[in-house]
VMD Tcl script that draws the C-alpha trace (Angstrom):
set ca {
  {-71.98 37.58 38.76}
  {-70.09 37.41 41.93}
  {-66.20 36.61 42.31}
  {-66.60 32.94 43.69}
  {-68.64 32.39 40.67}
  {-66.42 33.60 38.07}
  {-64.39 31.79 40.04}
  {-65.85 28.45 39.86}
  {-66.50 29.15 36.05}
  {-62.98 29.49 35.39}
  {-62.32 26.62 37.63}
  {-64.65 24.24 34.89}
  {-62.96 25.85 32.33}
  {-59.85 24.97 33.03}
  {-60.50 21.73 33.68}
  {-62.62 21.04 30.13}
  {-59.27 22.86 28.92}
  {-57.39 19.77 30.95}
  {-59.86 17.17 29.19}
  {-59.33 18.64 25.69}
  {-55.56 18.22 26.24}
  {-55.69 14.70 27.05}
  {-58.36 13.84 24.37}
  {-55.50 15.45 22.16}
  {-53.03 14.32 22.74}
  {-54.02 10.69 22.33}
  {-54.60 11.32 18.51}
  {-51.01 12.34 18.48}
  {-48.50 10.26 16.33}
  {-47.03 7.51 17.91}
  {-43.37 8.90 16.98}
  {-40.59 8.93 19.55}
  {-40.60 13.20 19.35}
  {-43.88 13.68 19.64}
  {-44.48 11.50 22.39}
  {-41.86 13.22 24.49}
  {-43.08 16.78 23.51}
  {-46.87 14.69 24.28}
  {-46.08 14.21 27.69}
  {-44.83 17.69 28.52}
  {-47.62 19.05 26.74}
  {-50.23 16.71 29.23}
  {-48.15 17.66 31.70}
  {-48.34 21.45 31.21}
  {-52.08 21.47 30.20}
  {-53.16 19.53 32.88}
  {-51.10 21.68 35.45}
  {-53.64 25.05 34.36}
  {-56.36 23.88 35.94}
  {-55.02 21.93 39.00}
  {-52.88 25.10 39.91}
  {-56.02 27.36 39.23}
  {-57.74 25.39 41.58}
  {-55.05 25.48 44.03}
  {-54.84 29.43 43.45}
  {-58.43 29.46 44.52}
  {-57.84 28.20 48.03}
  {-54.48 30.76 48.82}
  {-54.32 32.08 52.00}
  {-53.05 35.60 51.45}
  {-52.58 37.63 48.50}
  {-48.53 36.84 48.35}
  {-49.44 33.10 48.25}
  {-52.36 33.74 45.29}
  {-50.36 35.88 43.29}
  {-47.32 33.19 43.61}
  {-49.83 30.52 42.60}
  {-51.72 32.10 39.88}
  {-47.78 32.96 38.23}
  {-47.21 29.18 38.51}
  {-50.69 29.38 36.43}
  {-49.64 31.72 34.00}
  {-46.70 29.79 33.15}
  {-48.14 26.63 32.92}
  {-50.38 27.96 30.21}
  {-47.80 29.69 28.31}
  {-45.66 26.25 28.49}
  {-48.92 24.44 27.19}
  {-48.75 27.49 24.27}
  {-45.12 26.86 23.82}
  {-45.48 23.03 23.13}
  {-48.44 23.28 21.18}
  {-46.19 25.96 18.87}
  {-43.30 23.35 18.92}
  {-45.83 20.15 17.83}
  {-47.13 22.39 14.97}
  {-44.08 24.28 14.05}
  {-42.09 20.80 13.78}
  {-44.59 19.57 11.72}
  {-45.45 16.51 14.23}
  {-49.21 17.82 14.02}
  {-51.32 19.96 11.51}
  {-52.18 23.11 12.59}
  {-56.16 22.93 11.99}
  {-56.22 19.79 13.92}
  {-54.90 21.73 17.30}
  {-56.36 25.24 16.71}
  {-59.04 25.62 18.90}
  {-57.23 24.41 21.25}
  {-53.93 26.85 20.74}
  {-57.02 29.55 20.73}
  {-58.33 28.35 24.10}
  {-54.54 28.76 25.33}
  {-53.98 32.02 24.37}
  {-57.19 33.30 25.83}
  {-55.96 31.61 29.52}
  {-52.82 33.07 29.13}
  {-54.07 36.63 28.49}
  {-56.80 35.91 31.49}
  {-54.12 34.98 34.00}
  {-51.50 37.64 32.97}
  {-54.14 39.85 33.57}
  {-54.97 38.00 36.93}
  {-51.64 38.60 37.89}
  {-51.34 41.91 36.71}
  {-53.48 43.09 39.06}
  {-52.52 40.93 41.48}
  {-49.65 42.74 42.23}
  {-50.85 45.90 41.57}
  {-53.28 45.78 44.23}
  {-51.03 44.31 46.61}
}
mol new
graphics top color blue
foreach p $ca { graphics top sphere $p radius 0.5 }
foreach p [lrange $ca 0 end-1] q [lrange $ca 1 end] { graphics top cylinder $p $q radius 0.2 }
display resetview
């Protein structure tokens, strides 16, 4: 497998990562806390894959490795919130799991990304 497709495979991926977050998050409880944390949650999810994507399309190696640390984030925010929704108690933990799996796996592929990134700069 080449790099544009791994590319484009992480590119779906991220995106069914971006659907699973909104299908989600609309089982969420309808409380006031959760539906604040909901939003930044959608907001952070959703942000993986349309940064990846962006990422993608960089025009030099400073601008990709400044986009795919906007990624990296992102992903570690979507971790973060997912934590916060379980760790509150807002949401049960084996309802959100696979999901909080899928996280961690992007975050350890686009620390990586990074990683090297900058070492091969």
């Amino acid at each position: 497998m080449n790099t544009l497709q791994d590319a484009k495979q992480l590119q779906q991926r991220t995106k069914d990562f971006a659907i699973r977050i909104i299908r989600a998050s609309i089982r969420f409880p309808k409380e006031e806390a959760c539906r604040i944390i909901g939003r930044q949650f959608v907001r952070a999810g959703t942000s993986v894959a349309a940064n990846y994507r962006a990422s993608c399309r960089a025009r030099s190696r400073a601008d990709f490795i400044s986009k795919i640390s906007i990624v990296a984030e992102e992903a570690d925010e979507t971790l973060f919130w997912l934590e916060l929704l379980v760790e509150s108690q807002l949401i049960g933990k084996q309802i959100v799991q696979p999901l909080m799996s899928e996280c961690e796996q992007l975050v350890k592929i686009f620390s990586a990304s990074l990683t090297t990134a900058k070492r091969n700069r």
